[in-house]
Backbone and ligand atoms as CSV (ligand in chain L), in Angstrom:
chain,resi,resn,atom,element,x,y,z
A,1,UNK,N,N,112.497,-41.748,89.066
A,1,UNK,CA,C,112.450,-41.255,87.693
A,1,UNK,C,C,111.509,-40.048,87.631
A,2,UNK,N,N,112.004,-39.123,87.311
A,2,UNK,CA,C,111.337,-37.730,87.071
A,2,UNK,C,C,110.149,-38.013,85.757
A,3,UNK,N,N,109.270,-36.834,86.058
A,3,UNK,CA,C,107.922,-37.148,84.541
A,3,UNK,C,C,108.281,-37.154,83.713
A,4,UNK,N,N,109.467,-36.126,83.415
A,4,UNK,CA,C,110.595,-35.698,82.138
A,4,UNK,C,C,111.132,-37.127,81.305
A,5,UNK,N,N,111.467,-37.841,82.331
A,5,UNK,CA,C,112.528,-39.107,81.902
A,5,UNK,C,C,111.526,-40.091,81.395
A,6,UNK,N,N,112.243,-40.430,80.078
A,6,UNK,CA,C,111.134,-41.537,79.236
A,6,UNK,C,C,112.463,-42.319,79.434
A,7,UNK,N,N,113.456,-42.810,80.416
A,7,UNK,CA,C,114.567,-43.883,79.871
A,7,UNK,C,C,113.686,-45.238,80.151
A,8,UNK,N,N,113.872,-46.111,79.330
A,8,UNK,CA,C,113.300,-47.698,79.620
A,8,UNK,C,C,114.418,-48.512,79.299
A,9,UNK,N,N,114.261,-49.883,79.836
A,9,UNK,CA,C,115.290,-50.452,79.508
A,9,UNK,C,C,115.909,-50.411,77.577
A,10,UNK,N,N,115.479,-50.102,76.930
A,10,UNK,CA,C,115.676,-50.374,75.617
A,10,UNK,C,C,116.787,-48.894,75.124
A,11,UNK,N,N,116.843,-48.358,76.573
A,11,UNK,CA,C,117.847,-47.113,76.251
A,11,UNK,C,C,119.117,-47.819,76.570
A,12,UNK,N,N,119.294,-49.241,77.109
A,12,UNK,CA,C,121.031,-49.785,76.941
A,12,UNK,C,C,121.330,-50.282,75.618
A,13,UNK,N,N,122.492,-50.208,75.795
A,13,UNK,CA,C,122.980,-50.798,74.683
A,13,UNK,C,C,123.996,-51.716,74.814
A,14,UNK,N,N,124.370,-52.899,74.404
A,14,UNK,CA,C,125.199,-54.038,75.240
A,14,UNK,C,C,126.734,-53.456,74.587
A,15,UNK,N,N,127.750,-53.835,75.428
A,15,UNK,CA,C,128.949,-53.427,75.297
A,15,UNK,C,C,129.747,-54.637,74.379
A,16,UNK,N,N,130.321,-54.093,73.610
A,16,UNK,CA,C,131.308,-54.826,72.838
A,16,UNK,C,C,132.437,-55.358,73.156
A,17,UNK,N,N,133.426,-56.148,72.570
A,17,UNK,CA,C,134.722,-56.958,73.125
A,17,UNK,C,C,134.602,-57.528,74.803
A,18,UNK,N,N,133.590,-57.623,75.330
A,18,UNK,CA,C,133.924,-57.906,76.611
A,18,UNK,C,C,132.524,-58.870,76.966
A,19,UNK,N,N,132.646,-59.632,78.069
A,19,UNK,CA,C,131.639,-60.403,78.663
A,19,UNK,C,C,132.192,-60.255,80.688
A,20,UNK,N,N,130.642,-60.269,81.007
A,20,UNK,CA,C,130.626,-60.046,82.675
A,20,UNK,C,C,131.395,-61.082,83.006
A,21,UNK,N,N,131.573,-62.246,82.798
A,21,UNK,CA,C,132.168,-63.204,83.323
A,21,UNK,C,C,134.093,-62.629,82.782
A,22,UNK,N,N,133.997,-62.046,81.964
A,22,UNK,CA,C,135.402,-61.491,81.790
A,22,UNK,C,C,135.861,-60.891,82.846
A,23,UNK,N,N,135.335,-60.204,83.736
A,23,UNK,CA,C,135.687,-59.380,85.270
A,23,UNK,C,C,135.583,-60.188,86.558
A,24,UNK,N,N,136.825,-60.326,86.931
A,24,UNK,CA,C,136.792,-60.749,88.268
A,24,UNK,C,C,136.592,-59.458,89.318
A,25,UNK,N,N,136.558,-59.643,90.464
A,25,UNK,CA,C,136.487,-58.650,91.695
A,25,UNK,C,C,137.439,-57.350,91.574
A,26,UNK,N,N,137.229,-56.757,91.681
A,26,UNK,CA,C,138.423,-55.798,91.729
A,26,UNK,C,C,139.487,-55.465,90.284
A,27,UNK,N,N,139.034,-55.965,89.360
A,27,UNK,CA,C,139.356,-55.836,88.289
A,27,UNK,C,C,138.937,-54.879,87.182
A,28,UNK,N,N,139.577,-54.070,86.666
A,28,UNK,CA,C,139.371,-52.867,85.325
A,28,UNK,C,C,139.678,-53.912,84.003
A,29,UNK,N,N,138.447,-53.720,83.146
A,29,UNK,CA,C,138.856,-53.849,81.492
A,29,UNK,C,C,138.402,-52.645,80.552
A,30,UNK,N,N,138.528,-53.160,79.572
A,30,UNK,CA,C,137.705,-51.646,78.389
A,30,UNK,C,C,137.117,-52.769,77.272
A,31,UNK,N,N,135.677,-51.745,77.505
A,31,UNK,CA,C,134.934,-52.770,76.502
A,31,UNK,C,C,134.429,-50.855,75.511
A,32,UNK,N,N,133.680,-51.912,74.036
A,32,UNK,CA,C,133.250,-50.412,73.721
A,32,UNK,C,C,131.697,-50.249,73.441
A,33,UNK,N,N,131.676,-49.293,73.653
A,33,UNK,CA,C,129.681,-48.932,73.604
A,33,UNK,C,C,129.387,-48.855,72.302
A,34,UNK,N,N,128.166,-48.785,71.336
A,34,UNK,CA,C,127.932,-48.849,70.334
A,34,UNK,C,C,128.226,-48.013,69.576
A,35,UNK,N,N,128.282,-47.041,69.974
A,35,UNK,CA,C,128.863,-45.300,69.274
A,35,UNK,C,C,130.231,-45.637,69.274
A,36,UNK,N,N,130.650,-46.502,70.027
A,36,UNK,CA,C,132.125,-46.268,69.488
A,36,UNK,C,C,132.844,-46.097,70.857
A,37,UNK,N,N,132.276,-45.205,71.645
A,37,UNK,CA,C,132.914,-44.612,73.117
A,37,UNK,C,C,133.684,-45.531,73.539
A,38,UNK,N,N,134.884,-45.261,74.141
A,38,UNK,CA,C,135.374,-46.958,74.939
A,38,UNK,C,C,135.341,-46.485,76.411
A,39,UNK,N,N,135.121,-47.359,77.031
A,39,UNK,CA,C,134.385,-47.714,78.283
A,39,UNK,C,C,135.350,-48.466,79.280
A,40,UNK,N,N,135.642,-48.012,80.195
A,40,UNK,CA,C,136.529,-48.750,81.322
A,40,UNK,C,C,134.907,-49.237,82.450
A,41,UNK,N,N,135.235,-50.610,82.334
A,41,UNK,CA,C,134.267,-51.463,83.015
A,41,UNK,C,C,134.900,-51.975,84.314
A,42,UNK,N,N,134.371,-52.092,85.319
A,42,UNK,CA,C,135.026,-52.839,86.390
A,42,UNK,C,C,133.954,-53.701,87.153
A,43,UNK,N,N,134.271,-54.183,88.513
A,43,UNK,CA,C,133.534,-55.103,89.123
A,43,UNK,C,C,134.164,-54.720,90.449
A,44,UNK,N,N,133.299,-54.158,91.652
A,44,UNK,CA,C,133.660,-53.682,92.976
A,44,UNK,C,C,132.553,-54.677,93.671
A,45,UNK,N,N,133.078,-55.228,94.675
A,45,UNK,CA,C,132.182,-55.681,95.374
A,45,UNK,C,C,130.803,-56.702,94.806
A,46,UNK,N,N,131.353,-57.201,93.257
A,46,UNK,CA,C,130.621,-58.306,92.947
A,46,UNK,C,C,129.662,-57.341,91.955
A,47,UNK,N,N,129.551,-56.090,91.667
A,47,UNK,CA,C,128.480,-55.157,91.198
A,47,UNK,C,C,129.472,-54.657,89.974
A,48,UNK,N,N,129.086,-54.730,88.984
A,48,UNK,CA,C,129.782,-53.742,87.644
A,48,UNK,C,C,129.298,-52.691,87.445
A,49,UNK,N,N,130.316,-52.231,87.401
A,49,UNK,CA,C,130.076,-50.421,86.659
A,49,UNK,C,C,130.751,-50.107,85.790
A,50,UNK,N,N,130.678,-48.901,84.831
A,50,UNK,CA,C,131.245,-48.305,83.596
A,50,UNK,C,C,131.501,-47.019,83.837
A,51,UNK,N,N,132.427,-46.572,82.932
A,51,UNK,CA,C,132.952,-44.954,83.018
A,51,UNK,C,C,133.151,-44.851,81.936
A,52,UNK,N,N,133.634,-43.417,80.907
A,52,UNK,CA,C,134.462,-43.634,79.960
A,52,UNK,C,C,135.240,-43.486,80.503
A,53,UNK,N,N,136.248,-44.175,79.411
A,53,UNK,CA,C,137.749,-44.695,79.491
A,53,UNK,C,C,138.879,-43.773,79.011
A,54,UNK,N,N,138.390,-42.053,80.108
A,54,UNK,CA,C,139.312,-41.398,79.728
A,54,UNK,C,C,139.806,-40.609,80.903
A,55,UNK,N,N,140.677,-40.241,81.146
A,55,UNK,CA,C,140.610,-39.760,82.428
A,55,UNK,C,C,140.630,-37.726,82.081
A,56,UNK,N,N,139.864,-37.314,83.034
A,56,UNK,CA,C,139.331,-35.998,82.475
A,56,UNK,C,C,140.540,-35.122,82.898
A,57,UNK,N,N,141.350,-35.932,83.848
A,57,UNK,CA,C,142.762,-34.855,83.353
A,57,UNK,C,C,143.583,-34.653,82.042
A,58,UNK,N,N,144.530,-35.561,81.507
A,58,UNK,CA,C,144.893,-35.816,80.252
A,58,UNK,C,C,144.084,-36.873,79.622
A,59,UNK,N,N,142.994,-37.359,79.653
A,59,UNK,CA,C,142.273,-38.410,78.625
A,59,UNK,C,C,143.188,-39.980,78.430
A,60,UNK,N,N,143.741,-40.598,79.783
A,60,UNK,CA,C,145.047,-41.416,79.746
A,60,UNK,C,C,143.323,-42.902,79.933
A,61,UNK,N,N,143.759,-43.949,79.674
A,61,UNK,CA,C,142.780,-44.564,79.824
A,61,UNK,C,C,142.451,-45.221,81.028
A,62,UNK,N,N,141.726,-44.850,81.326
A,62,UNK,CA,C,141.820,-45.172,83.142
A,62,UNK,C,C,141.717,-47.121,83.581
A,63,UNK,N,N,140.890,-47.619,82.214
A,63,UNK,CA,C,141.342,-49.236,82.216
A,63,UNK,C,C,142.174,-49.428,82.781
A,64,UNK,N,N,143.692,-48.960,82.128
A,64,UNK,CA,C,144.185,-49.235,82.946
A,64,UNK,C,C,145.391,-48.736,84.077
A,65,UNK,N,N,144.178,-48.089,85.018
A,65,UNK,CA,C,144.622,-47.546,86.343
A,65,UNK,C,C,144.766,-48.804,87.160
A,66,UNK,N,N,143.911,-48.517,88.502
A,66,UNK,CA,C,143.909,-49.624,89.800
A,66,UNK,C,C,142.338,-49.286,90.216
A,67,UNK,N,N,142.129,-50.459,91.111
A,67,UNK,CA,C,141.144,-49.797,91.605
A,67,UNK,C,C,141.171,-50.473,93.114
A,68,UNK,N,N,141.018,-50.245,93.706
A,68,UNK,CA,C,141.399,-50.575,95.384
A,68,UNK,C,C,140.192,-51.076,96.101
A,69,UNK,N,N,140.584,-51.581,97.257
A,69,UNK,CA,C,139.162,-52.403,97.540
A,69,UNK,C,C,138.298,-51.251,98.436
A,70,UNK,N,N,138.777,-50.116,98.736
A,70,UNK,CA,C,137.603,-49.050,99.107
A,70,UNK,C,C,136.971,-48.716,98.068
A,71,UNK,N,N,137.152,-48.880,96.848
A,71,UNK,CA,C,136.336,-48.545,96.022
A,71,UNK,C,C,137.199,-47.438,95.208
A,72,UNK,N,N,138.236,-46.681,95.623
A,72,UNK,CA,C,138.381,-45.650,94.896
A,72,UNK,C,C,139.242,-46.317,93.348
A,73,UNK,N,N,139.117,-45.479,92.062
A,73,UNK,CA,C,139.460,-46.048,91.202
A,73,UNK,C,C,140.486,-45.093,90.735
A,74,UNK,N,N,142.126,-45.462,90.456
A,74,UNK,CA,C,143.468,-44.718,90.272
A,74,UNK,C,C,143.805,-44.413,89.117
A,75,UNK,N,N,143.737,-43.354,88.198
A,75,UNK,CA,C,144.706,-42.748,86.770
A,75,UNK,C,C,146.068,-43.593,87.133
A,76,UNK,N,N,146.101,-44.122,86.285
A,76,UNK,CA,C,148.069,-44.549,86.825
A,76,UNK,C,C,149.152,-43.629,86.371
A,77,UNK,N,N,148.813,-42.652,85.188
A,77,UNK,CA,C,149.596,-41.629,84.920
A,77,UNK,C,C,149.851,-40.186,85.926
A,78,UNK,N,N,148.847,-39.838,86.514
A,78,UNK,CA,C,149.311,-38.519,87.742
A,78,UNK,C,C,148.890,-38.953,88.914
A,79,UNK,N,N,147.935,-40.221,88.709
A,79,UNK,CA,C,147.492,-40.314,90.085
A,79,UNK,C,C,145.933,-40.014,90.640
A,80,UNK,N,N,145.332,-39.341,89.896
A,80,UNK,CA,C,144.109,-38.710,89.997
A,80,UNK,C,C,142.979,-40.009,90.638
A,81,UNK,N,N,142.474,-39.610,91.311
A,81,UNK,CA,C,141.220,-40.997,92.088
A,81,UNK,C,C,139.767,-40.185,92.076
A,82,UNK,N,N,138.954,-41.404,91.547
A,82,UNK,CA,C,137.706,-41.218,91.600
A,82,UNK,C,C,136.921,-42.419,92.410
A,83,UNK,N,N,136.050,-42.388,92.408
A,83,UNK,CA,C,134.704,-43.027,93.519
A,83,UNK,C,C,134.284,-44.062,92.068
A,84,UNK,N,N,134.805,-45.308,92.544
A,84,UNK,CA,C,133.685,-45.764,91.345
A,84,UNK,C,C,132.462,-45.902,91.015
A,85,UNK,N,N,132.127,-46.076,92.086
A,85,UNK,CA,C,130.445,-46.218,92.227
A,85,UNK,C,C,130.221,-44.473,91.460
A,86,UNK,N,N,130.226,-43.476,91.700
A,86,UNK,CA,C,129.247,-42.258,91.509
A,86,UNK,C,C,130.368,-41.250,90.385
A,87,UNK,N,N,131.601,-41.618,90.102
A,87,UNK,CA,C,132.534,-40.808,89.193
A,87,UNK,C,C,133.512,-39.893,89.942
A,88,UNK,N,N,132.538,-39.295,91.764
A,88,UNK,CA,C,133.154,-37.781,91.853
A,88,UNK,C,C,134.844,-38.298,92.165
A,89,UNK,N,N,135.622,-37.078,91.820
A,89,UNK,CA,C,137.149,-36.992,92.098
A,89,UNK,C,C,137.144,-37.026,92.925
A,90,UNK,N,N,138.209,-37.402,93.393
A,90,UNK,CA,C,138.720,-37.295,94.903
A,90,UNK,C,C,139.770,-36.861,95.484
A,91,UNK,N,N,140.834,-36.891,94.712
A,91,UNK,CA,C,142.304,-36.572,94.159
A,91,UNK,C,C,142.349,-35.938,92.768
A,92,UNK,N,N,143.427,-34.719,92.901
A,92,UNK,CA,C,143.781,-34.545,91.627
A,92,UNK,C,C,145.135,-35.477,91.126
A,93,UNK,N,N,145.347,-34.709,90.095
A,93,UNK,CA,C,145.412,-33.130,89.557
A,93,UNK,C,C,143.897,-33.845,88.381
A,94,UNK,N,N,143.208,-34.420,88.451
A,94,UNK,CA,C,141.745,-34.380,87.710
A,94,UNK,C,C,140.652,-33.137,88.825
A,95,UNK,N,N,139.914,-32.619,88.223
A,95,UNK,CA,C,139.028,-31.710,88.487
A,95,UNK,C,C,137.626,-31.950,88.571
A,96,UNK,N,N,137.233,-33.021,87.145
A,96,UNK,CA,C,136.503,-32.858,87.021
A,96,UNK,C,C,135.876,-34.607,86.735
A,97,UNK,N,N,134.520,-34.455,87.733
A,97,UNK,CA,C,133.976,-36.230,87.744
A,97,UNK,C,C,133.938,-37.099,86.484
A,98,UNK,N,N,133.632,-38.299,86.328
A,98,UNK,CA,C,133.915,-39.222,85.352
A,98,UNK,C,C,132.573,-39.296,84.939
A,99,UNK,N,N,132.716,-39.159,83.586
A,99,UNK,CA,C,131.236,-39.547,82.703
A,99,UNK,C,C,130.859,-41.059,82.870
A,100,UNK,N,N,130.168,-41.390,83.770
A,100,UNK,CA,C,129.394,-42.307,84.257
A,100,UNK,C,C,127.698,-43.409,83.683
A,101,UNK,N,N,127.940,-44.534,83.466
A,101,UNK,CA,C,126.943,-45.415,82.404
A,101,UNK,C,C,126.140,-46.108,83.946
A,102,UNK,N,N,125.345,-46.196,83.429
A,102,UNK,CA,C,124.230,-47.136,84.506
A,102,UNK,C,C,124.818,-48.816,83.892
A,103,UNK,N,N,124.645,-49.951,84.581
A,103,UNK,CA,C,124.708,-51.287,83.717
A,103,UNK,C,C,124.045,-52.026,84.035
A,104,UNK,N,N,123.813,-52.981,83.318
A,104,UNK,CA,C,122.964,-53.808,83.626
A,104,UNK,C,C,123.855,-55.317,82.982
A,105,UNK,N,N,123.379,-56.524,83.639
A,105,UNK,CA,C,123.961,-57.591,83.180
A,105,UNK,C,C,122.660,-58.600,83.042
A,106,UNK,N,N,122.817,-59.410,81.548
A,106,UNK,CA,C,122.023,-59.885,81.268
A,106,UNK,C,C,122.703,-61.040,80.585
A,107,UNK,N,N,122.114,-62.105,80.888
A,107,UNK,CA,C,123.015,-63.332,80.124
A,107,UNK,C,C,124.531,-63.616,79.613
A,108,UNK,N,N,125.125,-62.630,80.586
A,108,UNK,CA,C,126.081,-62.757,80.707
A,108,UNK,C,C,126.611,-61.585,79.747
A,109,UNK,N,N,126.005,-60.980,78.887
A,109,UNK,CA,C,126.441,-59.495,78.241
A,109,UNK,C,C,126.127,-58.170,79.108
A,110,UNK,N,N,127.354,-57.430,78.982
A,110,UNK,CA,C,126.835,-56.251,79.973
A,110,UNK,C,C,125.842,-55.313,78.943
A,111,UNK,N,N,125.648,-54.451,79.620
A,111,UNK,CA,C,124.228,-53.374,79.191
A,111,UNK,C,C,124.514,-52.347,79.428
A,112,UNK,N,N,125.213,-50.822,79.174
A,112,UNK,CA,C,125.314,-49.783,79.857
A,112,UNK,C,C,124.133,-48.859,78.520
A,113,UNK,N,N,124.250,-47.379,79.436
A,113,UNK,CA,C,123.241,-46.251,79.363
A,113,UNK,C,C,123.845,-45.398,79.944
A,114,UNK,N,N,124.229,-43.970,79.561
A,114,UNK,CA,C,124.721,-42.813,80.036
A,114,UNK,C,C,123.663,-42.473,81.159
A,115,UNK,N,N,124.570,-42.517,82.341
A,115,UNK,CA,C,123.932,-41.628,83.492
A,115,UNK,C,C,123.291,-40.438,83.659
A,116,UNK,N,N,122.293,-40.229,84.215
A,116,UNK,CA,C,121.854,-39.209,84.270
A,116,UNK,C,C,122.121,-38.361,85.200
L,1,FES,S1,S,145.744,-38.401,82.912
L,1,FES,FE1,FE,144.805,-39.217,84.688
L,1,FES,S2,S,145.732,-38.173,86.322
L,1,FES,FE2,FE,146.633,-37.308,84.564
């Protein structure tokens, strides 16, 4: 954490319509953040992560894409693949990386925070 960064935990905010126990392995849902944002949530390797739930080629909801057990996560409309863990593309025709949430799981509610 840089001197700059005041984030503490009280910068998450728990996600709506959804619970951690809602995600099995390898599985995409969409839950929504408090602003409203909706959020494609998944579970790789036992670890959850968040994105928004748009894909930065046409804005198609990437929920529900695929996500493969290397990790990469699939647009189901052109095809476009990203890294779930970190957002970057990997495949087009997307260009440009996925707006990416930190999470946290706590009593069974998830917790995300826009990445820095
Ligand atoms: S909208 Fe996702 S690849 Fe086109």
């Amino acid at each position: 954490m840089s001197a700059g960064d005041t984030a503490t935990a009280a910068d998450f905010t728990p996600v709506a319509g959804l619970r951690a126990s809602d995600l099995a392995d390898g599985q995409l849902l969409q839950g929504r953040h408090a602003n409203g944002t909706a959020l494609c949530i998944g579970r790789h390797q036992g670890a959850l992560f968040a994105v928004k739930d748009s894909c930065p080629h046409a804005e198609f909801p990437l929920s529900e894409g695929s996500l493969y057990p290397d990790g990469e996560l699939e647009c189901c409309w052109h095809g476009a693949r990203f890294a779930c863990r970190t957002g970057k593309v990997l495949r087009g025709p997307a260009e440009t990386d996925l707006v990416r949430f930190d999470v946290e799981e706590r009593d069974g509610t998830i917790w995300v925070r826009r990445a820095r």
